[in-house]
Biopython code that builds the backbone (N, CA, C, O; Angstrom):
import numpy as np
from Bio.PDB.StructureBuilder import StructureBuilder

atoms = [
    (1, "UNK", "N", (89.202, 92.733, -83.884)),
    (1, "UNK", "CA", (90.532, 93.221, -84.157)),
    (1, "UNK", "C", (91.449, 92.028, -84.425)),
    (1, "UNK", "O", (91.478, 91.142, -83.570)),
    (2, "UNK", "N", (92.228, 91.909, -85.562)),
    (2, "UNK", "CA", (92.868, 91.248, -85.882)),
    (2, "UNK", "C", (94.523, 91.277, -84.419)),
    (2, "UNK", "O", (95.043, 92.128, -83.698)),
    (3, "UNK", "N", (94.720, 89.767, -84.713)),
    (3, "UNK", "CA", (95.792, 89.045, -83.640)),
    (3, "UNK", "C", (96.797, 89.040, -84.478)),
    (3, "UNK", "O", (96.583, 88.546, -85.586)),
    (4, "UNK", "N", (98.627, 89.775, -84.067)),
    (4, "UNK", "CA", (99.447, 89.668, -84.900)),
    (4, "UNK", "C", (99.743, 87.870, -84.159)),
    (4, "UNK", "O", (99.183, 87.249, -83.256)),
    (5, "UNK", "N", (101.141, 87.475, -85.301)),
    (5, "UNK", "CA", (101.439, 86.352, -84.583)),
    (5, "UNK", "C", (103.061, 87.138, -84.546)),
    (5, "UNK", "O", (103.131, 88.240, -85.090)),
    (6, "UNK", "N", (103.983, 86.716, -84.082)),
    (6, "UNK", "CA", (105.320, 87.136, -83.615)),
    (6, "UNK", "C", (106.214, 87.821, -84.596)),
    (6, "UNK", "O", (106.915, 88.793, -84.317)),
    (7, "UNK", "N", (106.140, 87.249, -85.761)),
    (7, "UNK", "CA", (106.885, 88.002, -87.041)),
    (7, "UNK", "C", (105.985, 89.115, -87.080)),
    (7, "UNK", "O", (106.576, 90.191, -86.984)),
    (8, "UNK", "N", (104.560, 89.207, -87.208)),
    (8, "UNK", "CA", (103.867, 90.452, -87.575)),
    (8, "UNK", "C", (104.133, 91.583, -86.569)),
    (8, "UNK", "O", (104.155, 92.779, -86.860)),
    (9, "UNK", "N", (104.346, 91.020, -85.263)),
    (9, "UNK", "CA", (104.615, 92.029, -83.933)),
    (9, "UNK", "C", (105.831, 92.393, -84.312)),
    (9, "UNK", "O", (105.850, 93.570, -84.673)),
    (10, "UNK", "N", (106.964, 91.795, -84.381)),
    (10, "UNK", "CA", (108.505, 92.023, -84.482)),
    (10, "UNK", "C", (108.598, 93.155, -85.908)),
    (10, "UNK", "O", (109.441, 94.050, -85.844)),
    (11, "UNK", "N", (107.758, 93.062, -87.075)),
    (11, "UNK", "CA", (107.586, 93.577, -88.133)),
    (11, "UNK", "C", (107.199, 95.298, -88.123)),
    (11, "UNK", "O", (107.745, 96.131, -88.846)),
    (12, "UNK", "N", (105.943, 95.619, -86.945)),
    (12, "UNK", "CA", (105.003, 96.456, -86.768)),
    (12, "UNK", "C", (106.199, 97.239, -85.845)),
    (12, "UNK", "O", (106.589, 98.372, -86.129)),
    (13, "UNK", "N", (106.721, 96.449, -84.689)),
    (13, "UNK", "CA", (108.059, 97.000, -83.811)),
    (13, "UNK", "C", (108.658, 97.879, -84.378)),
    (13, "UNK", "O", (108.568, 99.040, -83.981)),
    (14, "UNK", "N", (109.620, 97.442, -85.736)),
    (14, "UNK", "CA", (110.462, 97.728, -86.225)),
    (14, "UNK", "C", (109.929, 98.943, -87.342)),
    (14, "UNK", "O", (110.667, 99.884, -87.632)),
    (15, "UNK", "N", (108.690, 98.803, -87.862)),
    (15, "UNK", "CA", (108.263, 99.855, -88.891)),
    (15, "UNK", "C", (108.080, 101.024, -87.601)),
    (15, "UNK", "O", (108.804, 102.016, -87.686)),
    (16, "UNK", "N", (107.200, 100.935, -86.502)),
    (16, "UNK", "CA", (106.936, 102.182, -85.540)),
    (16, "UNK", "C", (108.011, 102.462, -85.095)),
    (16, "UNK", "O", (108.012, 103.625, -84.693)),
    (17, "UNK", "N", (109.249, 101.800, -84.921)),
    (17, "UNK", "CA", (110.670, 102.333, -84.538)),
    (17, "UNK", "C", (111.830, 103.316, -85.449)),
    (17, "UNK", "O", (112.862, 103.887, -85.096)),
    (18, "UNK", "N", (111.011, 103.189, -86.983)),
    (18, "UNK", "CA", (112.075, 103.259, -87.747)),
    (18, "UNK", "C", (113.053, 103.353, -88.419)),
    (18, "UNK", "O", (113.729, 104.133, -89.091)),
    (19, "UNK", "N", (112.879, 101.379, -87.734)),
    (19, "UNK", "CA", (114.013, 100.368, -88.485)),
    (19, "UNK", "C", (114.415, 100.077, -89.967)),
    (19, "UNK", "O", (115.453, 99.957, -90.618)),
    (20, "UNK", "N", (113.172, 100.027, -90.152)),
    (20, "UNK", "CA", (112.857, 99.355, -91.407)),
    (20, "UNK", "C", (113.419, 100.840, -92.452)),
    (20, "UNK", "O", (113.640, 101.995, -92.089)),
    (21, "UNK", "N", (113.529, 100.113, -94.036)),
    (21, "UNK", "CA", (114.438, 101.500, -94.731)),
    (21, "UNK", "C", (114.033, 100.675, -96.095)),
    (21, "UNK", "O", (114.068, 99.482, -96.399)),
    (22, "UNK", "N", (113.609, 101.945, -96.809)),
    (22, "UNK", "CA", (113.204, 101.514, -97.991)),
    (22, "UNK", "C", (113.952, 101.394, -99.377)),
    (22, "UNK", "O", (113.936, 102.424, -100.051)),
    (23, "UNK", "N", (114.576, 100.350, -99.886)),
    (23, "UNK", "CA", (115.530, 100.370, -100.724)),
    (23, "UNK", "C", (114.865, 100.153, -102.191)),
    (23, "UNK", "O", (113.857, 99.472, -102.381)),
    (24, "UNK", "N", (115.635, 100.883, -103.257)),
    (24, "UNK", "CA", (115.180, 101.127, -104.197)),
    (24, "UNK", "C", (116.174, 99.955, -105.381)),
    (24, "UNK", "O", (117.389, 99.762, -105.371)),
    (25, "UNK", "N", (115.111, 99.336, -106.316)),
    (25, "UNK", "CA", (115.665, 98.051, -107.416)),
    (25, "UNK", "C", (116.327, 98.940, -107.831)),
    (25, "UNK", "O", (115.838, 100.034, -108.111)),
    (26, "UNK", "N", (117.955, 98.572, -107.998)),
    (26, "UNK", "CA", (118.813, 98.576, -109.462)),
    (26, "UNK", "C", (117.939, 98.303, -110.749)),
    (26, "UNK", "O", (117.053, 97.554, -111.160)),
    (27, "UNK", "N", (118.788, 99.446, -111.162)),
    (27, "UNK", "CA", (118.017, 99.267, -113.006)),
    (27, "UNK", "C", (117.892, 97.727, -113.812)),
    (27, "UNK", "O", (116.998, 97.396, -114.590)),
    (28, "UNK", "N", (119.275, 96.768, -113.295)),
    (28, "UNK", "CA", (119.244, 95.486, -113.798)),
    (28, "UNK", "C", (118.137, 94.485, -112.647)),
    (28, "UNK", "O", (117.595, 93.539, -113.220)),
    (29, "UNK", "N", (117.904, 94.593, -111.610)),
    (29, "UNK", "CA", (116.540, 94.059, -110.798)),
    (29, "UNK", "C", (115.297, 94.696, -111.592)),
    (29, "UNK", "O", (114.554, 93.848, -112.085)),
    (30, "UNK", "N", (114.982, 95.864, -111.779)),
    (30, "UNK", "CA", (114.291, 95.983, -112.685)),
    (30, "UNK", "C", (113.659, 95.712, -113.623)),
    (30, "UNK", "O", (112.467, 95.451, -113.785)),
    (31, "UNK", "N", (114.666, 95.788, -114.394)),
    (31, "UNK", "CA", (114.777, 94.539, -115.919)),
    (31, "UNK", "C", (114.483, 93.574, -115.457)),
    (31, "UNK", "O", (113.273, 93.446, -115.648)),
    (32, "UNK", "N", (114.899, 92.684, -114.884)),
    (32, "UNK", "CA", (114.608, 91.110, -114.380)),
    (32, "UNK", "C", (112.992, 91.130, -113.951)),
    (32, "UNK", "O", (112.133, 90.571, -114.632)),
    (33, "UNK", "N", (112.783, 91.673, -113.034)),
    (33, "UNK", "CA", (111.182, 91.960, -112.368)),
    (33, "UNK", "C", (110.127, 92.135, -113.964)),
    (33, "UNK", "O", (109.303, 91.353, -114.437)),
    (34, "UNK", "N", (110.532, 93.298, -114.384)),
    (34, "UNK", "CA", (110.030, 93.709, -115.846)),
    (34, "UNK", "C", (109.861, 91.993, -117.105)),
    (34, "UNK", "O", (108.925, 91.697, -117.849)),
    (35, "UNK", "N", (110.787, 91.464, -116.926)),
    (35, "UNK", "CA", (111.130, 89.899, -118.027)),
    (35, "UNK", "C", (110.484, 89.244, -117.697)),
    (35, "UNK", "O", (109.767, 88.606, -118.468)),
    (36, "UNK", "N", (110.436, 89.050, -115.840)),
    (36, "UNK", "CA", (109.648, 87.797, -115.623)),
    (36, "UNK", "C", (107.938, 88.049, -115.464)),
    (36, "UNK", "O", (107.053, 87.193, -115.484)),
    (37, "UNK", "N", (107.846, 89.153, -115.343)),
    (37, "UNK", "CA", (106.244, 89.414, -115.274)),
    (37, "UNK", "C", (105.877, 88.980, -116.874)),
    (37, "UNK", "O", (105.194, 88.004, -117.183)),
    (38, "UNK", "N", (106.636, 90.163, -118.024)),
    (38, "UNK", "CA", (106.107, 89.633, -118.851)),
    (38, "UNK", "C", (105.606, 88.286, -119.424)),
    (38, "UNK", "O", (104.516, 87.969, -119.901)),
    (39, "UNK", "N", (107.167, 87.347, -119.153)),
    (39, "UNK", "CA", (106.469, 85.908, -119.193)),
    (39, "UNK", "C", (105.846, 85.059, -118.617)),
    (39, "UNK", "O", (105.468, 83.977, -119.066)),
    (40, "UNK", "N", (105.666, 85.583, -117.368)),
    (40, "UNK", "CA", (104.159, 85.068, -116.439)),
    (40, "UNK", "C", (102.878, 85.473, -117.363)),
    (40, "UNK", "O", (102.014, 84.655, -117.679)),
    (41, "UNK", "N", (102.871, 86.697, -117.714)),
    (41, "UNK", "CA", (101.802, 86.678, -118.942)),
    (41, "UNK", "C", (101.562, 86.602, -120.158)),
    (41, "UNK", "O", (100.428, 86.625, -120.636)),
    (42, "UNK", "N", (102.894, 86.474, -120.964)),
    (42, "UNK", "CA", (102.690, 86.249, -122.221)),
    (42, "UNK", "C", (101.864, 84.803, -122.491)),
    (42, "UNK", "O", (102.096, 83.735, -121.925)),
    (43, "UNK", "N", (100.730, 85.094, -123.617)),
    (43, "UNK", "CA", (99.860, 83.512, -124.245)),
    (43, "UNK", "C", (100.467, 83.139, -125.242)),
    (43, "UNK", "O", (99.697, 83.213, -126.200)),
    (44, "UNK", "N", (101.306, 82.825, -125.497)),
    (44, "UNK", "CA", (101.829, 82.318, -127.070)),
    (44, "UNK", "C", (101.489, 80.811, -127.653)),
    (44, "UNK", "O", (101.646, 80.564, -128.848)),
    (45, "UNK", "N", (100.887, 79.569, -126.474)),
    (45, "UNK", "CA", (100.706, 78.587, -126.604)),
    (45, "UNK", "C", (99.172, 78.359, -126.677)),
    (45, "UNK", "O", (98.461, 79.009, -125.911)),
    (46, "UNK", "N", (98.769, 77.726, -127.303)),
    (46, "UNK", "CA", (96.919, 77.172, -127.357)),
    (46, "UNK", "C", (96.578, 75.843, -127.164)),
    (46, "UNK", "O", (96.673, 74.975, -128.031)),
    (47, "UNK", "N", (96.094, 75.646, -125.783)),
    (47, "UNK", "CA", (95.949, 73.659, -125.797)),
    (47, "UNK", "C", (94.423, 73.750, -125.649)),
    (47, "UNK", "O", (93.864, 74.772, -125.251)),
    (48, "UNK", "N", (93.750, 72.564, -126.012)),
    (48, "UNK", "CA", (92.524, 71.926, -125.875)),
    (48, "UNK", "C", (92.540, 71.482, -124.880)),
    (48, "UNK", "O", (93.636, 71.535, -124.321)),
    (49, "UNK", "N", (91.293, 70.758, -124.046)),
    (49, "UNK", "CA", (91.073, 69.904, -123.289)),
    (49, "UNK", "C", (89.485, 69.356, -123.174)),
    (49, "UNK", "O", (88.873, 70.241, -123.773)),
    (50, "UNK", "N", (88.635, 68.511, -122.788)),
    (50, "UNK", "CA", (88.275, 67.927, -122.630)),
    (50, "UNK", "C", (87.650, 68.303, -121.051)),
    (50, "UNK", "O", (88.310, 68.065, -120.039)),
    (51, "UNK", "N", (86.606, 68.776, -121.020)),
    (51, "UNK", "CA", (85.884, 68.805, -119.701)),
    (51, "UNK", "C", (83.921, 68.326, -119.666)),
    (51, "UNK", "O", (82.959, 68.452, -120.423)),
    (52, "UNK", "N", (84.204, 67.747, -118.275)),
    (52, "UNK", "CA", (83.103, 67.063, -118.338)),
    (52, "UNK", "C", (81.713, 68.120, -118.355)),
    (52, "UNK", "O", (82.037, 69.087, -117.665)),
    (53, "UNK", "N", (80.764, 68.247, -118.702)),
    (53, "UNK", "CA", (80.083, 69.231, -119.177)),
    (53, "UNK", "C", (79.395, 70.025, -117.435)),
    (53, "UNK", "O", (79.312, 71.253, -117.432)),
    (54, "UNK", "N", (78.947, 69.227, -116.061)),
    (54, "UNK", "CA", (79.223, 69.579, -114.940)),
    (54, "UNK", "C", (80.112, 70.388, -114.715)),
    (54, "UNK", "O", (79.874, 71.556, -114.408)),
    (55, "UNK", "N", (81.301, 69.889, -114.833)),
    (55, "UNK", "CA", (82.767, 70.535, -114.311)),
    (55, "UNK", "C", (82.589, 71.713, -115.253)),
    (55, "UNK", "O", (82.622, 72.640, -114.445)),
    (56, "UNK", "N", (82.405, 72.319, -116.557)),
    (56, "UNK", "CA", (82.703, 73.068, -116.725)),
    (56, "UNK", "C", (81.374, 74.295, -116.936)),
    (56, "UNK", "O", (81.407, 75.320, -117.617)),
    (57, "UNK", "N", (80.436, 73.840, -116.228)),
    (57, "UNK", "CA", (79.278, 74.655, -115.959)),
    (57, "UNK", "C", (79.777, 75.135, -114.882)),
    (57, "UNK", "O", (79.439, 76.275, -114.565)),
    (58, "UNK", "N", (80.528, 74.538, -114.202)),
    (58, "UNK", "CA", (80.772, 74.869, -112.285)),
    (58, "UNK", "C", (82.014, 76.004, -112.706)),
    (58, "UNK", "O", (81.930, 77.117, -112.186)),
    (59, "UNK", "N", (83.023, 75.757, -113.534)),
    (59, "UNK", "CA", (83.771, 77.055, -114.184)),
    (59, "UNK", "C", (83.265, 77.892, -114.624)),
    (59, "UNK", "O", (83.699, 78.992, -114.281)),
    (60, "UNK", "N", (82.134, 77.868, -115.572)),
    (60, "UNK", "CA", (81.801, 79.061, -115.830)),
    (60, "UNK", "C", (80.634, 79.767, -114.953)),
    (60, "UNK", "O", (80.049, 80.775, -115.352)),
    (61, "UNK", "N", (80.396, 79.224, -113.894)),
    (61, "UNK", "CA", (79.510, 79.883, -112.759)),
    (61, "UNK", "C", (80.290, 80.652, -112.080)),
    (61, "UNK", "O", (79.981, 81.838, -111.963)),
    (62, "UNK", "N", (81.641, 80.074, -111.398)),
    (62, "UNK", "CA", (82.515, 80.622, -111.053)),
    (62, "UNK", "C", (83.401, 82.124, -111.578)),
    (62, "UNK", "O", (84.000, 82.928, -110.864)),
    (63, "UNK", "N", (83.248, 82.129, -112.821)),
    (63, "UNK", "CA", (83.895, 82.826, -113.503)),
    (63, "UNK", "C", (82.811, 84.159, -113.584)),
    (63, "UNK", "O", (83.118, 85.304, -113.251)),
    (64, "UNK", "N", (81.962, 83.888, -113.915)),
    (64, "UNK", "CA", (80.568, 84.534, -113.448)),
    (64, "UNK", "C", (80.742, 85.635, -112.288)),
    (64, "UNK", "O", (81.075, 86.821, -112.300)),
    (65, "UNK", "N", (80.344, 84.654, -111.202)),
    (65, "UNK", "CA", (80.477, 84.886, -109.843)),
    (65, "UNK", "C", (82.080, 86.327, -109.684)),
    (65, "UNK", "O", (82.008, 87.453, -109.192)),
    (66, "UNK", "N", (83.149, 85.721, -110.236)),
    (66, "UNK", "CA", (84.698, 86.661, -110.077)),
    (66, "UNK", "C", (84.062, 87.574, -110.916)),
    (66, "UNK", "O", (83.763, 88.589, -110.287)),
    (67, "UNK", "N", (83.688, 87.618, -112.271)),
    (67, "UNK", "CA", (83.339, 88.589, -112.949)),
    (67, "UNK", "C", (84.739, 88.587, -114.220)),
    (67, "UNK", "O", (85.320, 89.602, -114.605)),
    (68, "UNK", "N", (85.001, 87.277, -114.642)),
    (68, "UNK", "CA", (86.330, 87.139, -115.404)),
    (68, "UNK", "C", (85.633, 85.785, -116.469)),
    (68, "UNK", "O", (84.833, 84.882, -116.226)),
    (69, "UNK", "N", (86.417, 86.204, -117.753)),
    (69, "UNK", "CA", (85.890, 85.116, -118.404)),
    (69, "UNK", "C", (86.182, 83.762, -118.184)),
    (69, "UNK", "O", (87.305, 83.720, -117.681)),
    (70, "UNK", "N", (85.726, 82.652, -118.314)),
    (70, "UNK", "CA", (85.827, 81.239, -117.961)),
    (70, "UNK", "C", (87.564, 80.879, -118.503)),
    (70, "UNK", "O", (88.331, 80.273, -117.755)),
    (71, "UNK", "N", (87.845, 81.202, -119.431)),
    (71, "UNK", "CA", (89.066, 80.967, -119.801)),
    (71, "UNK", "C", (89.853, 81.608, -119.173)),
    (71, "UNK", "O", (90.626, 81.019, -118.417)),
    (72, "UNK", "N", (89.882, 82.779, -119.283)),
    (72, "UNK", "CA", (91.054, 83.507, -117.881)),
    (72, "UNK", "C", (91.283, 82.586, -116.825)),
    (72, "UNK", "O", (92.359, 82.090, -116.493)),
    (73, "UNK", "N", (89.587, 82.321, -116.085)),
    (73, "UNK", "CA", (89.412, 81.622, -114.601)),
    (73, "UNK", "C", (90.628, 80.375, -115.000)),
    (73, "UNK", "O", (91.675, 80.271, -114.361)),
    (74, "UNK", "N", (90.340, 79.671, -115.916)),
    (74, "UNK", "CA", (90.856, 78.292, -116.125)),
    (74, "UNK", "C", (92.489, 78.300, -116.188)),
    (74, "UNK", "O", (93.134, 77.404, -115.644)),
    (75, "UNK", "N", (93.115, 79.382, -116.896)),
    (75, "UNK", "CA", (94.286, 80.032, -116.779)),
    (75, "UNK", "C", (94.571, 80.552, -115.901)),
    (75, "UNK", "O", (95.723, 80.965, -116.031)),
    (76, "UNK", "N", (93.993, 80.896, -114.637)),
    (76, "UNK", "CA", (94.705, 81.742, -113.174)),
    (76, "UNK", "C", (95.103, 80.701, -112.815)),
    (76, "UNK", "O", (96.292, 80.460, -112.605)),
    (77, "UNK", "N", (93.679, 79.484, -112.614)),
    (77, "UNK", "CA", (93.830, 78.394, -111.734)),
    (77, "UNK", "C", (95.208, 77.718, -111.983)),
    (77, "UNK", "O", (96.104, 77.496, -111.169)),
    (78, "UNK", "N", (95.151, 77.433, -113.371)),
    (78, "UNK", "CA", (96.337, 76.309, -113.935)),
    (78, "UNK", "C", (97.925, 77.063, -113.476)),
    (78, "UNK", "O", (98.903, 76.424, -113.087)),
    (79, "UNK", "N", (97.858, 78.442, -113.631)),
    (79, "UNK", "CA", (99.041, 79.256, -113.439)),
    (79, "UNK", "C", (99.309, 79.198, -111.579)),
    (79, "UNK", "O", (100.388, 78.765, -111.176)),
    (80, "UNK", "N", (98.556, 79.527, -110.869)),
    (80, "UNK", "CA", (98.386, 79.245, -109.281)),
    (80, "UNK", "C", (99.061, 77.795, -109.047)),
    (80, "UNK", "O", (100.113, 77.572, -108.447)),
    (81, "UNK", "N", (98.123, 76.787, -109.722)),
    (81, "UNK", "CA", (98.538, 75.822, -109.499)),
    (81, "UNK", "C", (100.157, 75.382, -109.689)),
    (81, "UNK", "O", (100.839, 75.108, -108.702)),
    (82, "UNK", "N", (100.579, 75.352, -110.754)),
    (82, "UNK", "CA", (101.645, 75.122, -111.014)),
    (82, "UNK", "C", (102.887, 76.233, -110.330)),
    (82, "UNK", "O", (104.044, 75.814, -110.366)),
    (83, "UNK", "N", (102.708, 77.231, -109.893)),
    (83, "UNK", "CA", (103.698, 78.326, -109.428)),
    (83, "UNK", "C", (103.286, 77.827, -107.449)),
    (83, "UNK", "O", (103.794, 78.456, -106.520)),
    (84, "UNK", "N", (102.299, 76.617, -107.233)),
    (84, "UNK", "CA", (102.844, 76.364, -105.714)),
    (84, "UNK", "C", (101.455, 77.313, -105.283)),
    (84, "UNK", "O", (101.632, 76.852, -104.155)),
    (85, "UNK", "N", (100.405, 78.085, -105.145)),
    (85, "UNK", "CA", (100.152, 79.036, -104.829)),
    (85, "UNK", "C", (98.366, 78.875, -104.647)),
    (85, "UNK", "O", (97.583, 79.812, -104.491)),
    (86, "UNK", "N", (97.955, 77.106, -104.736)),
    (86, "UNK", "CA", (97.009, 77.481, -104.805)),
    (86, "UNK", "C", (96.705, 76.311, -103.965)),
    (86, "UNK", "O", (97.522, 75.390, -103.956)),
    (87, "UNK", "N", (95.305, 76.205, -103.041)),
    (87, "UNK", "CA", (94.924, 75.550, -101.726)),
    (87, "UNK", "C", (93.120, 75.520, -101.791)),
    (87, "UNK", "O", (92.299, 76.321, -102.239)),
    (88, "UNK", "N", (93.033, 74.580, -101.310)),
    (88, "UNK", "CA", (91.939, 74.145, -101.009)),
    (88, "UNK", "C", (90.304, 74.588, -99.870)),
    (88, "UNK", "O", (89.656, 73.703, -99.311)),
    (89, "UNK", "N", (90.141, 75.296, -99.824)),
    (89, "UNK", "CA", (89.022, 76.394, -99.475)),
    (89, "UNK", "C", (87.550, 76.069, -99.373)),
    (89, "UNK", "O", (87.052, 75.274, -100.170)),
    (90, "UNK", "N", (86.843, 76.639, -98.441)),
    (90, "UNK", "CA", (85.193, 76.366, -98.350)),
    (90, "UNK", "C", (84.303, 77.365, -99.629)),
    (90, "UNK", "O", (84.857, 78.443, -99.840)),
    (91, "UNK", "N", (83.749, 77.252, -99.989)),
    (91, "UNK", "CA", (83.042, 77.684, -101.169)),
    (91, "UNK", "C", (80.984, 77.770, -100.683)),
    (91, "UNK", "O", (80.260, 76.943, -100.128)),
    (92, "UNK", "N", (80.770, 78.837, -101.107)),
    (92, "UNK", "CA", (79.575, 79.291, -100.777)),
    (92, "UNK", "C", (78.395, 78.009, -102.152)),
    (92, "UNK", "O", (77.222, 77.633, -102.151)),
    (93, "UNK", "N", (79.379, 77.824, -102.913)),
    (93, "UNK", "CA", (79.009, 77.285, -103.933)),
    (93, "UNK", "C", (78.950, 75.866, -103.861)),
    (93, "UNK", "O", (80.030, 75.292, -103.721)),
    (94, "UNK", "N", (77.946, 75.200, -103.925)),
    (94, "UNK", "CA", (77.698, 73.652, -104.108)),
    (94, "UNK", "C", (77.884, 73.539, -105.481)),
    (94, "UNK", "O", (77.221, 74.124, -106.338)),
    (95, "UNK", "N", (79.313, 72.348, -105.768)),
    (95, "UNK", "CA", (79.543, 72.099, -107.272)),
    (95, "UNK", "C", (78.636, 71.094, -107.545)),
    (95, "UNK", "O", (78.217, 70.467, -106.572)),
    (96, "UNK", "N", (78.172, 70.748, -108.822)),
    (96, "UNK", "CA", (77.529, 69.900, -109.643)),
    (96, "UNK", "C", (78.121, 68.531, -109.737)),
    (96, "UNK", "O", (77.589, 67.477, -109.389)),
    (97, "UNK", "N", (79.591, 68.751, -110.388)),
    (97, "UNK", "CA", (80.254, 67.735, -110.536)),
    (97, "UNK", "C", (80.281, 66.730, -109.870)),
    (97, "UNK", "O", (81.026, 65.802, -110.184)),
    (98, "UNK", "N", (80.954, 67.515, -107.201)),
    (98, "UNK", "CA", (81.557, 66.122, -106.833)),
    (98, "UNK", "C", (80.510, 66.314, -105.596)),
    (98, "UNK", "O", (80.560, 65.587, -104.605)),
    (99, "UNK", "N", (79.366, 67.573, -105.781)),
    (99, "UNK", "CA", (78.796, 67.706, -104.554)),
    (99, "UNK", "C", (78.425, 68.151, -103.295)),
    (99, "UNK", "O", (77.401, 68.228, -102.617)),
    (100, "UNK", "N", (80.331, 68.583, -103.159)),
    (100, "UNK", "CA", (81.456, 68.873, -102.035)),
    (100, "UNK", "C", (81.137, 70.452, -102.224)),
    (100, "UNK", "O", (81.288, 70.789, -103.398)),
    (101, "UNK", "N", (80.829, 71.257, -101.564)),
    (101, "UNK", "CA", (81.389, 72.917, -101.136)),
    (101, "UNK", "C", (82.769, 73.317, -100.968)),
    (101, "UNK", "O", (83.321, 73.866, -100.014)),
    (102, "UNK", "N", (83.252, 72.897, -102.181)),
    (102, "UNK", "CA", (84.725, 73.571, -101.853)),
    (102, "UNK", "C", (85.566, 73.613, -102.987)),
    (102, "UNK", "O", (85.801, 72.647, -103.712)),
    (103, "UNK", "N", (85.982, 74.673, -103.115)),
    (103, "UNK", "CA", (86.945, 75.616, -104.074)),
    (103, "UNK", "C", (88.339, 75.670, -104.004)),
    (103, "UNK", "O", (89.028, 75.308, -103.050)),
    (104, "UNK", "N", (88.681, 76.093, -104.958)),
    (104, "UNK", "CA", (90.495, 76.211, -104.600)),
    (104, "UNK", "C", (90.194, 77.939, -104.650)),
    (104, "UNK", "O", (89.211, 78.571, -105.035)),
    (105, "UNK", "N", (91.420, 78.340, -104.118)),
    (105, "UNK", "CA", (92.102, 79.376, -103.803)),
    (105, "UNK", "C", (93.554, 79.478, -103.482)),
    (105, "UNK", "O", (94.412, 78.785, -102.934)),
    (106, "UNK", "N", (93.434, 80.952, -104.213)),
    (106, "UNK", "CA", (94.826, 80.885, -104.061)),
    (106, "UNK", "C", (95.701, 81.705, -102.926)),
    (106, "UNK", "O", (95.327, 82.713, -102.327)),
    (107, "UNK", "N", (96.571, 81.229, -102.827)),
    (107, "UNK", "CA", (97.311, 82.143, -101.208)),
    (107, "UNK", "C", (98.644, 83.228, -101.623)),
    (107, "UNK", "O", (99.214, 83.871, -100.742)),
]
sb = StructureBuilder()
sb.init_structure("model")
sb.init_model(0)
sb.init_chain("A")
sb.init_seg("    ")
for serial, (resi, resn, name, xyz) in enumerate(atoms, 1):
    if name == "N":
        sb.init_residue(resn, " ", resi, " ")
    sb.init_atom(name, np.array(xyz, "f"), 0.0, 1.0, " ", f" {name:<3s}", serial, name[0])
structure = sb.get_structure()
């Protein structure tokens, strides 16, 4: 059985009491939510790169493994990465490249 830590207790308190009240986005939050998703996913740009032929066997094993094409994979990662969101993890998978059992993930 999962252990709350103090926010999750104070959280669970307040939903079995209910505290908690469910508020609904304005039409202009909406819109905003609606703009920025889209441009979290719009592709309009195309870059190259250069990967070492290891490293990118170990992507497309990976990609494999999720069940997503290697390019998507390479695009979550880069998008995770840069939005703060992505961390360093144990991996069932021994890479080629550094050796090491370990993956990023994202939180």
């Amino acid at each position: 059985m999962k252990k709350y830590d103090d926010y999750e207790k104070d959280m669970l308190g307040a939903y079995e009491k209910g505290e908690l009240i469910s508020t609904k986005p304005s039409k202009r939050e909406k819109e905003q939510y609606k703009a920025a998703a889209q441009a979290t996913f719009l592709k309009d740009r195309r870059v190259n790169i250069r990967l070492s032929s290891p490293d990118l066997m170990d992507i497309q094993a990976r990609a494999l493994e999720d069940g997503v094409p290697y390019q998507t994979l390479i695009a979550s990662v880069l998008h995770k990465y840069v939005s703060g969101r992505l961390f360093e993890a144990p991996s069932r998978l021994t890479t080629r490249s550094t050796g090491r059992g370990k993956k990023l993930r994202a939180g």
